[in-house]
C-alpha positions as CSV (number, residue, x, y, z in Angstrom):
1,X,0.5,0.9,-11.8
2,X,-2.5,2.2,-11.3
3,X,-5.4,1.8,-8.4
4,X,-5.2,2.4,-4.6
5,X,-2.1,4.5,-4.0
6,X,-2.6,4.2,-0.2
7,X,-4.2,2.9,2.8
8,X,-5.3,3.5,6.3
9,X,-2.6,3.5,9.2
10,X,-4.1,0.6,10.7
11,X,-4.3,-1.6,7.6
12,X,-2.5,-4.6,9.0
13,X,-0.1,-4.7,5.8
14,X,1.5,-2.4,7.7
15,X,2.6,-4.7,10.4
16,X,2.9,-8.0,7.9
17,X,4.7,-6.0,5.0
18,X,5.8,-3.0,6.0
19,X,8.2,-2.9,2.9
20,X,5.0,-2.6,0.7
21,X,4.9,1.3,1.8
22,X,6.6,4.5,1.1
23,X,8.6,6.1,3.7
24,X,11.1,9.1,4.4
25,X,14.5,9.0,5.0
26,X,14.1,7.5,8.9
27,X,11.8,4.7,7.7
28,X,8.5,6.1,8.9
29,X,5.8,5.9,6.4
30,X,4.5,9.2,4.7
31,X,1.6,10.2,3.2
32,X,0.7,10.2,-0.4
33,X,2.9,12.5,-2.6
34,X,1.5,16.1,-2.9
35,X,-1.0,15.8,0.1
36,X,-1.6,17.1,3.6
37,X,-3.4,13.8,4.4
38,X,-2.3,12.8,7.7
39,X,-5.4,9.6,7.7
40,X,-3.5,7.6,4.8
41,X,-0.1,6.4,4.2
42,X,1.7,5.7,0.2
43,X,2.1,2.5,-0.8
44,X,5.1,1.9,-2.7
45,X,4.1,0.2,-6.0
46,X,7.3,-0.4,-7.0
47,X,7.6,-3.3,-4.7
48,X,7.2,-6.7,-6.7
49,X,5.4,-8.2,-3.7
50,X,2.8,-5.3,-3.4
51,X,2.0,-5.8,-7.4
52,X,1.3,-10.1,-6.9
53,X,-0.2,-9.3,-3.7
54,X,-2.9,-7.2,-5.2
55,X,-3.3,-9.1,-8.4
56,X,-3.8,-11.8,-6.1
57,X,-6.5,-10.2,-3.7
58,X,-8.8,-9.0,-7.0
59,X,-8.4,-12.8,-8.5
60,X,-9.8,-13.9,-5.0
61,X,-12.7,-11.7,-5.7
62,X,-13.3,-12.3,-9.5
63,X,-13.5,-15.8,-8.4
64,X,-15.9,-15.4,-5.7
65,X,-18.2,-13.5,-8.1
């Protein structure tokens, strides 16, 4: 899937679905794949919710014009 690959540390998906993010192997999020970035964190697309969640959040907008 393509699009945002990450968001800011206080993005509040990250208290109301944490599961929508990458993390290492004690559970704390990580930042995307391949950077130093230490401002973002990797959301992990594989995650059904994350997909509907999104799709959901453009349809708000393509309806609100």
């Amino acid at each position: 899937m393509t699009g945002y690959k990450y968001t800011s540390w206080d993005n509040q998906l990250t208290v109301d679905h944490p599961e929508f993010y990458e993390g290492d192997s004690t559970g704390k999020f990580t930042p995307p794949l391949g950077t130093d970035w230490t401002d973002v964190i990797q959301l992990d697309w594989s995650q059904k919710g994350l997909q509907d969640y999104m799709i959901n959040a453009m349809a708000f907008w393509v309806r609100l014009g």
